[in-house]
PARO-184537 format. One line per field, with one value per residue (C-alpha): residue number from 1; x, y, z; residue in three letters. Coordinates in steps of 0.02 Angstrom, whole numbers, plus 50000, padded with zeros to 5 digits. Example, Ala and Ser with C-alpha at 12.3 -4.5 7.8 and 13.67 -1.06 7.14 Angstrom:
BEGIN
nr <- [1_2];
X <- [50615_50684];
Y <- [49775_49947];
Z <- [50390_50357];
rest <- [ALA_SER];
REM end
This chain:
BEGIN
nr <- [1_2_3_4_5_6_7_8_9_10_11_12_13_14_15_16_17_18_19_20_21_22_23_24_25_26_27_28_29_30_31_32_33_34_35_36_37_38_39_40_41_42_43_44_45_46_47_48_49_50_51_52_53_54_55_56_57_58_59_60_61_62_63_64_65_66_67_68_69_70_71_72_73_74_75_76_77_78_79_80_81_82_83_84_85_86_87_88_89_90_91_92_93_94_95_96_97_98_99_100_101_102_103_104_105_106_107_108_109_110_111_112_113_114_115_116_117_118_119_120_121_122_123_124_125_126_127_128_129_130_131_132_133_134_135_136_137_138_139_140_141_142_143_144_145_146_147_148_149_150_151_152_153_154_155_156_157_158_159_160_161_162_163_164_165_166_167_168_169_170_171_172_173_174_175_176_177_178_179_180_181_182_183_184_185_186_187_188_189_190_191_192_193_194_195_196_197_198_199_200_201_202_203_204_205_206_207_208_209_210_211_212_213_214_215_216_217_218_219_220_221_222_223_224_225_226_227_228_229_230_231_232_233_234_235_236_237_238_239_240_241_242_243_244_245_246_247_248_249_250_251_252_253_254_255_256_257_258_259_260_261_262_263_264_265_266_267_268_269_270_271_272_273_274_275_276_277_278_279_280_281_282_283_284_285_286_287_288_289_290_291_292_293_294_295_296_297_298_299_300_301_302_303_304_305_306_307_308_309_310_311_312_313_314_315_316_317_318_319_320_321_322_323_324_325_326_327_328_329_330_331_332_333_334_335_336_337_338_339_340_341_342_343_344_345_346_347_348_349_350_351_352_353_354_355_356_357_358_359_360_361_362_363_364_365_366_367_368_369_370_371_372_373_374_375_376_377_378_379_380_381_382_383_384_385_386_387_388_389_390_391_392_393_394_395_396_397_398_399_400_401_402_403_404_405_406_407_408_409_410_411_412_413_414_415_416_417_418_419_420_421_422_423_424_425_426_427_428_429_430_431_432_433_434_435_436_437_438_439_440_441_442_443_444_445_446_447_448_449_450_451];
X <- [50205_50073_50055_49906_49874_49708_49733_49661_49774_49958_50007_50005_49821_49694_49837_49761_49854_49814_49923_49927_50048_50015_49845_49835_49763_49770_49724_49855_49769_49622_49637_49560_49653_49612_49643_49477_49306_49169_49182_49359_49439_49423_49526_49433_49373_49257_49388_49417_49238_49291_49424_49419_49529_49599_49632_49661_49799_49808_49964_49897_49791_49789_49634_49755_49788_49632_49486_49396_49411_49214_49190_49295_49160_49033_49128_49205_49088_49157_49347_49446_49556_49711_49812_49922_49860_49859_49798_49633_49615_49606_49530_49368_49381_49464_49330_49172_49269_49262_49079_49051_49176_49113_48920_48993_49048_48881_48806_48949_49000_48836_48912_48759_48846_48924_48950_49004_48994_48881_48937_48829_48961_49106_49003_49010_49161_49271_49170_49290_49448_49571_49750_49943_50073_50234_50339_50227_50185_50007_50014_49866_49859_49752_49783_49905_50027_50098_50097_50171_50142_50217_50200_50347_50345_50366_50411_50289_50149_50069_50026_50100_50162_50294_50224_50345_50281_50356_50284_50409_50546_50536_50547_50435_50444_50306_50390_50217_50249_50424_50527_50681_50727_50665_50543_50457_50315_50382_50525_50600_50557_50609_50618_50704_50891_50911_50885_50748_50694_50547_50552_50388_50440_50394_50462_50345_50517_50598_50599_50677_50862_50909_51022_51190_51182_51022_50989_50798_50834_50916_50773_50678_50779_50766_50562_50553_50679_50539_50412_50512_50537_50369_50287_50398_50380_50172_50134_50060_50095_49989_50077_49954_49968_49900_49769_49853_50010_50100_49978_50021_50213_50197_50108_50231_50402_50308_50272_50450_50490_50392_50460_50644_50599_50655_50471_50369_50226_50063_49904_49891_49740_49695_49552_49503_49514_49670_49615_49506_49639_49749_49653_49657_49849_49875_49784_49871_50007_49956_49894_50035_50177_50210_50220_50249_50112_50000_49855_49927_50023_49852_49801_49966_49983_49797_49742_49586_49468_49504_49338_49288_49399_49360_49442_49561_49558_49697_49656_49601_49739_49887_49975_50009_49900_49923_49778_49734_49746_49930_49878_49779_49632_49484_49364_49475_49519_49710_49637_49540_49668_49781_49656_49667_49870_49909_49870_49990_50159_50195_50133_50207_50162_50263_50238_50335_50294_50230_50113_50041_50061_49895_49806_49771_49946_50057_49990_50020_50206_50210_50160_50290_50272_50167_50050_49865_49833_49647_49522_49433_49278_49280_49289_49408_49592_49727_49907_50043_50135_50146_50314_50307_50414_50437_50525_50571_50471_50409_50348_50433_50611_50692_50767_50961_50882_50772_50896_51020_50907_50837_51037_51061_50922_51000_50825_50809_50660_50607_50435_50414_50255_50175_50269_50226_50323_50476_50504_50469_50613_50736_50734_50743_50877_50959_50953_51021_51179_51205_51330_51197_51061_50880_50763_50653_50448_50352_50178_50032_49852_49746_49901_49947_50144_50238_50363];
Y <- [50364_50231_50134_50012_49910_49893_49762_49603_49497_49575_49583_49708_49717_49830_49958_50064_50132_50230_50340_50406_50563_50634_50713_50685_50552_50527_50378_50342_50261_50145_50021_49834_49684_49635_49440_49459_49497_49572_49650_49517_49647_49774_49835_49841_50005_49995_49995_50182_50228_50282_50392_50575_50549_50737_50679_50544_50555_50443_50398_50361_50313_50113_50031_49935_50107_50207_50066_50075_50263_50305_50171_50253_50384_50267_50253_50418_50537_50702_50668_50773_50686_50754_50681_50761_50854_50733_50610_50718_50743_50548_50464_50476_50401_50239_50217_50244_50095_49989_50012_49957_49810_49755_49763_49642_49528_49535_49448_49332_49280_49295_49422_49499_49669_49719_49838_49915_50087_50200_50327_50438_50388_50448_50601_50646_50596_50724_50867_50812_50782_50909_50919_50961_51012_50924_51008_51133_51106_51073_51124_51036_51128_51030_51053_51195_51060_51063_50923_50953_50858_50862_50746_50713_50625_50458_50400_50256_50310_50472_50573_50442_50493_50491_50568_50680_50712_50808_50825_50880_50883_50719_50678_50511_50469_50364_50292_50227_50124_50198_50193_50296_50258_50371_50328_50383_50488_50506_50555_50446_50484_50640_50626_50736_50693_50727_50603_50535_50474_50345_50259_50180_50087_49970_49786_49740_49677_49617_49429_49461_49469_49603_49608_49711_49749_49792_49934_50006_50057_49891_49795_49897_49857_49683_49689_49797_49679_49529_49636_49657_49491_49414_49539_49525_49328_49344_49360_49438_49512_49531_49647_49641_49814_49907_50017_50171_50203_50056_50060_50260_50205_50078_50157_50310_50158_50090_50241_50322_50136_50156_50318_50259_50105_49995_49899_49897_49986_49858_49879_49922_49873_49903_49905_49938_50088_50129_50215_50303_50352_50408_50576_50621_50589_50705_50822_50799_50831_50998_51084_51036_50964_50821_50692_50715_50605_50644_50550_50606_50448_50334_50457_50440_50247_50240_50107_49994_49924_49744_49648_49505_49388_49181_49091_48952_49035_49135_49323_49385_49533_49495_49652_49728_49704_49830_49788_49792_49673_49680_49526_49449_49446_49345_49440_49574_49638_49555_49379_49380_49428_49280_49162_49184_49208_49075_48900_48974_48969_49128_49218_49311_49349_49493_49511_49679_49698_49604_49474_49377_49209_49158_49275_49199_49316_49226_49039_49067_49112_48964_48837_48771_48742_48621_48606_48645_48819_48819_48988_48958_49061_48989_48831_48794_48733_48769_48714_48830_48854_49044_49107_49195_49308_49422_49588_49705_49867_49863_50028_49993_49999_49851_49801_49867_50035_50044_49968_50097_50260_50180_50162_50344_50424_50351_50333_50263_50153_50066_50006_49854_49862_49828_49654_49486_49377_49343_49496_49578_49456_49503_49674_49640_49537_49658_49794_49675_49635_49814_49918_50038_49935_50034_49950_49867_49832_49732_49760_49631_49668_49758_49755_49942_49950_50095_50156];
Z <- [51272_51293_51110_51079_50929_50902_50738_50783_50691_50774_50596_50415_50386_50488_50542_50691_50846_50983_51056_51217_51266_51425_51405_51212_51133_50922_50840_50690_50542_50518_50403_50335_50312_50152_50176_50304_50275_50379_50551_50557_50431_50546_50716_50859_50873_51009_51121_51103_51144_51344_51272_51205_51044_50996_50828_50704_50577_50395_50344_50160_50086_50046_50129_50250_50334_50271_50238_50414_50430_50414_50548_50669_50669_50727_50872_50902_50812_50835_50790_50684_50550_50470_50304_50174_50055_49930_50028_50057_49882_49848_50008_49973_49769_49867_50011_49898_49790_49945_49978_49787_49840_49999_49917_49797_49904_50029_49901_49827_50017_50104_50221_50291_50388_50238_50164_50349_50284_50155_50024_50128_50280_50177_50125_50301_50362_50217_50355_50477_50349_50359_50262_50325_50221_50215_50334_50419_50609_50685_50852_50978_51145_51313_51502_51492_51369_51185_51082_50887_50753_50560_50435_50302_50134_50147_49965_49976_49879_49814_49998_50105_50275_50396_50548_50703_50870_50990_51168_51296_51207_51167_50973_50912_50731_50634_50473_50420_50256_50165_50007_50002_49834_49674_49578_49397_49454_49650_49754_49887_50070_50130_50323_50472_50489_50675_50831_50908_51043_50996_50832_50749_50609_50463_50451_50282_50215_50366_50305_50142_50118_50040_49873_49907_49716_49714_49562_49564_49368_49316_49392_49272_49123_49158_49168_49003_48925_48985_48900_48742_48733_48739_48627_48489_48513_48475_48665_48790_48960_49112_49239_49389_49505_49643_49591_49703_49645_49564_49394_49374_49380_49284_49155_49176_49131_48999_48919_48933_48845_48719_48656_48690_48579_48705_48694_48553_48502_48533_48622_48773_48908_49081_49190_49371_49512_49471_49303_49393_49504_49364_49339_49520_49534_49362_49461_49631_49516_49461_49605_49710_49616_49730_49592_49413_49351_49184_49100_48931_48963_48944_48808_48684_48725_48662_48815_48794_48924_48950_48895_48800_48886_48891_49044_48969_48766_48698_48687_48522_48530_48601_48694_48867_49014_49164_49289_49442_49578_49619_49722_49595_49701_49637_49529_49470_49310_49338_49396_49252_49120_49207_49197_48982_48956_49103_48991_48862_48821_48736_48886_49031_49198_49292_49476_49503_49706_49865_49859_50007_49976_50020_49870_49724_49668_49788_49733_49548_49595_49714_49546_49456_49274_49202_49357_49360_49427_49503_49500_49640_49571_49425_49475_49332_49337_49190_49186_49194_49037_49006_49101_49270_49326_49465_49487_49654_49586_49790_49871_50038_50084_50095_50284_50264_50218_50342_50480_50418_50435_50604_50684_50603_50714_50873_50956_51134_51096_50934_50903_50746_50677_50506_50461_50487_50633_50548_50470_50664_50736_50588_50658_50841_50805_50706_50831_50982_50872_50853_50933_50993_51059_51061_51171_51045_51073_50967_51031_51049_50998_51133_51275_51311_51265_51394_51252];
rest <- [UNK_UNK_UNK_UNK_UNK_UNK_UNK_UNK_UNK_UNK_UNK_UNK_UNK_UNK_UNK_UNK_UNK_UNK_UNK_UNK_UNK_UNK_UNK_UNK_UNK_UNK_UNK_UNK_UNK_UNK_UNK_UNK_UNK_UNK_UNK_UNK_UNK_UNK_UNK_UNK_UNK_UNK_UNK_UNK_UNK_UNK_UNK_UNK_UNK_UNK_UNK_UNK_UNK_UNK_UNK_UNK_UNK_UNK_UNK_UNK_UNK_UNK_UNK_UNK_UNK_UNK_UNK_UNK_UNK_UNK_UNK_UNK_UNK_UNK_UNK_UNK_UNK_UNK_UNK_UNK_UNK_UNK_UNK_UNK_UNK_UNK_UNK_UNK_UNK_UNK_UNK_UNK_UNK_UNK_UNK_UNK_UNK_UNK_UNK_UNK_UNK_UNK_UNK_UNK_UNK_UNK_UNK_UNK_UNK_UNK_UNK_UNK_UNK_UNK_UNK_UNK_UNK_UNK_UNK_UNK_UNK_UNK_UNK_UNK_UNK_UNK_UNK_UNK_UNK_UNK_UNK_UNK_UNK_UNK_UNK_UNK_UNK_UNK_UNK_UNK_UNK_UNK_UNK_UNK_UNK_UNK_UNK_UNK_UNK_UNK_UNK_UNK_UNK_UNK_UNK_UNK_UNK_UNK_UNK_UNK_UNK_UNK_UNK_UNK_UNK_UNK_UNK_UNK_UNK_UNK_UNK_UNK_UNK_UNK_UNK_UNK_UNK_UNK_UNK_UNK_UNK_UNK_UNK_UNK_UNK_UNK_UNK_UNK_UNK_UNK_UNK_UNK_UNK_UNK_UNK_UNK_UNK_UNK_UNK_UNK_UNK_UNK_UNK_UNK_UNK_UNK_UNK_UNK_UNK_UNK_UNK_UNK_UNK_UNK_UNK_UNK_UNK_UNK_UNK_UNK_UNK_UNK_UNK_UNK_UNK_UNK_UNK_UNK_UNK_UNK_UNK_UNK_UNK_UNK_UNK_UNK_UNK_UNK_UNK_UNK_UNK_UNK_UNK_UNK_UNK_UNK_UNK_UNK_UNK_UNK_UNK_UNK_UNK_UNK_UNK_UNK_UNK_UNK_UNK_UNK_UNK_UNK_UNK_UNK_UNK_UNK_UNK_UNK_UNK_UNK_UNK_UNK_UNK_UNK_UNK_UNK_UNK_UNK_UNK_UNK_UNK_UNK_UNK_UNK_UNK_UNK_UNK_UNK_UNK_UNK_UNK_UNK_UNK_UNK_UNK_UNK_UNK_UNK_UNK_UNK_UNK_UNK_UNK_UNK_UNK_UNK_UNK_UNK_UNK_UNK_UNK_UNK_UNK_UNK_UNK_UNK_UNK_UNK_UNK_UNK_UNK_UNK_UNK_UNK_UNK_UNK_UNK_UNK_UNK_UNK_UNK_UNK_UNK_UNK_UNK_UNK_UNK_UNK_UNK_UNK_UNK_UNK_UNK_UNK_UNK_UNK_UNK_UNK_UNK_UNK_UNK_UNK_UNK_UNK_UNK_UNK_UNK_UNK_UNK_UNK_UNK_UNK_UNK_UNK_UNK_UNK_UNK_UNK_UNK_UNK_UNK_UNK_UNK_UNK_UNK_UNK_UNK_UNK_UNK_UNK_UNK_UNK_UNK_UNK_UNK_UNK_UNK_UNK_UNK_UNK_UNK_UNK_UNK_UNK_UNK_UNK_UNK_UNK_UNK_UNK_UNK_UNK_UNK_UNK_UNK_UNK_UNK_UNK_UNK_UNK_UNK_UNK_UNK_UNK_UNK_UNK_UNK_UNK_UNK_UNK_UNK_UNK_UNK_UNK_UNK_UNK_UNK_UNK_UNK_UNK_UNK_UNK_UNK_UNK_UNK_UNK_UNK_UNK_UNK_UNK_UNK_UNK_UNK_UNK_UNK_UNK_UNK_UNK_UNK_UNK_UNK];
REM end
């Protein structure tokens, strides 16, 4: 297998691979990176204009792995494109929110090629969408040859995707991004147990040590014991989320909560995509029973819009704040909550997954208390009073999971992808100290990687 990564920056951002087996050729995702903007978000997708791709796969769909998708078009106009079937019934809700994002920021940034795509683009492209069940084989013939290809549930998120190919006999797993542990509204992972011979993995985590006690459910007790806390002391709490996936569970523990009594009953706000998003996961949920999500959650806790918010004065109704970014990317309905709970002290802050720490989500966690907290966009600085906490509520396994499930498949050849530097050399290191050692490829942007 011939494996190129067509991401500029060699890192997690603009996922996009092309994959070359025998006389096959499939492009695996096409995502943004969302810490660029214009045509420096994107992979470089010009570079598969001289090849006759059979097919493109999604493994979800966060823009990272799903933003650049009606681009890819542009260049290869007649591809076919294959998700889950979940994922088809929600990619085109999150692109038509980017075009209404990246229109924003033409005129906040002066970017003059945005937005890179129409809603007349994405109209088009769903022609050429098709879905895949978990577990049932697509079969591509060319030249006489069989190539296979099933996708699994990867745990990660609603319709996320681990992806098998077998050509030859030869077995090549994509993890794409992967939780293995259960949560609320979603199963863990449920991937093939036997060998392989290729291994395409994650290393999101790869930098961060991972807790031997570790308990997904206690780290939940301890966030709705934060919660509890500050809202019987008079506060507030501002729990910034993804807008695809991590705002439905959230909601979904908060809820269960509420009727336990562990939290009490207050207002409730949120704003952002991931509302929106809310009624197509309770339908996802219906029609195929791959999550166990329901907007009668949003309906019995009564939630409000989050409006009539002053940056630097206390908010007129104290309560709980589920919004979207998880980041706390400028201009979003989280960056702007933060920017009214942050100056005070009976305020909390709960990060409960990643954050880059050069988002405006990653700086607030990098302030210590007391010291003036700047919103860029605002041009306004506050101190830091209100407390901020963070909790492991991540989406992606953490390193000994993933290290475990890679030894367990016994592949010949491991490729690290999807992590920044150091978490990439945790891995490698990891699999030349073990007792089976894979050969192990970390691939380079643009260089063709013989795997």
């Amino acid at each position: 297998m011939i494996l190129t990564d067509l991401n500029p920056s060699n890192g997690m951002g603009a996922n996009c691979f092309l994959v070359e087996l025998g006389p096959f050729k499939l492009v695996i995702d096409c995502g943004i990176n969302p810490k660029e903007m214009g045509v420096k978000a994107m992979p470089e997708l010009h570079r598969l204009e001289d090849h006759r791709i059979d097919l493109a796969i999604v493994t979800h769909c966060h823009l990272d792995h799903l933003g650049a998708l009606p681009v890819l078009l542009k260049h290869v106009p007649d591809v076919e494109i294959a998700m889950s079937v979940p994922s088809q019934m929600i990619f085109t809700r999150m692109l038509h929110n980017s075009v209404n994002v990246m229109k924003r920021q033409r005129e906040e940034h002066y970017i003059k090629e945005y937005p890179l795509y129409s809603h007349d683009d994405i109209d088009l492209l769903a022609k050429q969408v098709y879905p895949i069940m978990f577990g049932k084989t697509k079969r591509l013939q060319k030249e006489g040859e069989e190539l296979e290809i099933t996708l699994y549930s990867s745990g990660h998120v609603v319709g996320a995707a681990g992806i098998e190919l077998v050509y030859k006999h030869r077995r090549i797993f994509f993890t794409g991004d992967v939780l293995f542990t259960q949560q609320s509204i979603l199963n863990g992972a449920k991937f093939p147990k036997h060998p392989v011979d290729t291994l395409v993995m994650e290393t999101t985590r790869g930098a961060t040590e991972a807790d031997p006690y570790y308990n997904r459910n206690e780290e939940v007790k301890s966030l709705l014991e934060c919660i509890n806390h500050t809202l019987n002391g008079g506060g507030s709490v501002l729990i910034p989320v993804f807008a695809f996936g991590r705002m439905q569970e959230i909601m979904n523990l908060v809820h269960q909560a509420r009727l336990r009594g562990d939290i009490p009953i207050s207002p409730v706000f949120s704003s952002g995509l991931g509302m929106d998003l809310a009624d197509y996961i309770d339908k996802i949920t219906k029609r195929t029973e791959l999550c166990t999500f329901s907007t009668k959650v949003i309906r019995e806790m009564r939630v409000k819009p989050v409006k009539n918010l002053r940056p630097g004065k206390r908010v007129s109704m104290p309560g709980l704040y589920i919004c979207s970014s998880g980041m706390m990317v400028q201009h979003t309905p989280s960056w702007r909550v933060a920017a009214s709970l942050l100056p005070f002290h009976e305020n909390t802050i709960c990060f409960v997954g990643y954050c880059d720490p050069d988002t405006q989500g990653g700086k607030l966690q990098q302030t210590k208390p007391g010291e003036k907290f700047l919103f860029e966009q605002l041009k306004k600085d506050f101190p830091l009073r209100a407390r901020v906490r963070k909790f492991d509520l991540s989406g992606h396994a953490n390193r000994d999971e993933l290290m475990s499930f890679a030894l367990d498949r016994e592949p010949r050849s491991v490729v690290l992808t999807h992590g920044d530097p150091d978490a990439r050399n945790w891995f490698a290191e990891a699999f030349a100290n073990a007792v089976t050692q894979p050969k192990v490829t970390i691939p380079k942007s643009f260089e063709p990687c013989l795997v």
